[in-house]
C-alpha positions in Angstrom: 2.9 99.9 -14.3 2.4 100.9 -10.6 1.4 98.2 -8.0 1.2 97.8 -4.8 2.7 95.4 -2.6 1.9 94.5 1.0 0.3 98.4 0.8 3.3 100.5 -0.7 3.7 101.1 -4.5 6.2 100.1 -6.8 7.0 100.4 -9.9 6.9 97.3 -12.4 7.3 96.5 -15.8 4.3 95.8 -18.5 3.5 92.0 -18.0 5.2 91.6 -14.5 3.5 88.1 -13.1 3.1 87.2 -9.3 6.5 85.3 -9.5 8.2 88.8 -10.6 6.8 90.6 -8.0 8.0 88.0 -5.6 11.6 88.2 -7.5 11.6 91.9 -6.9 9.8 91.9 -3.3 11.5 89.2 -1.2 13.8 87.1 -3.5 13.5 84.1 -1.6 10.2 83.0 -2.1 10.3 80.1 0.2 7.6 80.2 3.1 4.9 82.5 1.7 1.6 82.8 0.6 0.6 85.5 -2.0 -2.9 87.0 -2.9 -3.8 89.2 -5.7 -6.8 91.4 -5.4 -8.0 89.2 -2.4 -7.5 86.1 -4.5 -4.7 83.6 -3.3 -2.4 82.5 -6.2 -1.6 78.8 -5.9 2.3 78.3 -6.1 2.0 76.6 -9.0 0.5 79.3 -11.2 2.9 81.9 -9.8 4.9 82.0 -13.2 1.4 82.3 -15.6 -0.5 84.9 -13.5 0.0 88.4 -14.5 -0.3 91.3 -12.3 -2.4 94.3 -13.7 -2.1 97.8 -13.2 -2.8 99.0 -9.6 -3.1 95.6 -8.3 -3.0 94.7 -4.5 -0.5 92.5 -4.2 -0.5 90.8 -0.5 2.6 88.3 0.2 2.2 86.9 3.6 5.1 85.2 5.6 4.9 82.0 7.7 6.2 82.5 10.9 6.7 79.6 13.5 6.8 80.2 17.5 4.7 79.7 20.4 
């Protein structure tokens, strides 16, 4: 199925879930946010939510500085 992440597409299996995409994306999930659709997935559920065809898949970074 085609997604897209952070605005460019990519190409992921049937079934992929937000945790997937973050496998696939970024590895190292560590300091980010993700939102599906406009809709922010809590960490927790990363594992359960699936993604769906054409999704907009937004992962945001923390960044620290001043």
């Amino acid at each position: 199925m085609r997604v897209f992440v952070n605005g460019e597409s990519r190409q992921l299996p049937d079934g992929s879930t937000v945790a997937d995409v973050l496998a696939i994306a970024v590895g190292d999930a560590k300091g980010v946010a993700v939102a599906v659709d406009g809709e922010v997935i809590r960490r927790g559920a990363w594992g359960e939510v699936e993604v769906v065809e054409g999704a907009a898949v937004e992962i945001l970074t923390a960044v620290q500085g001043g």
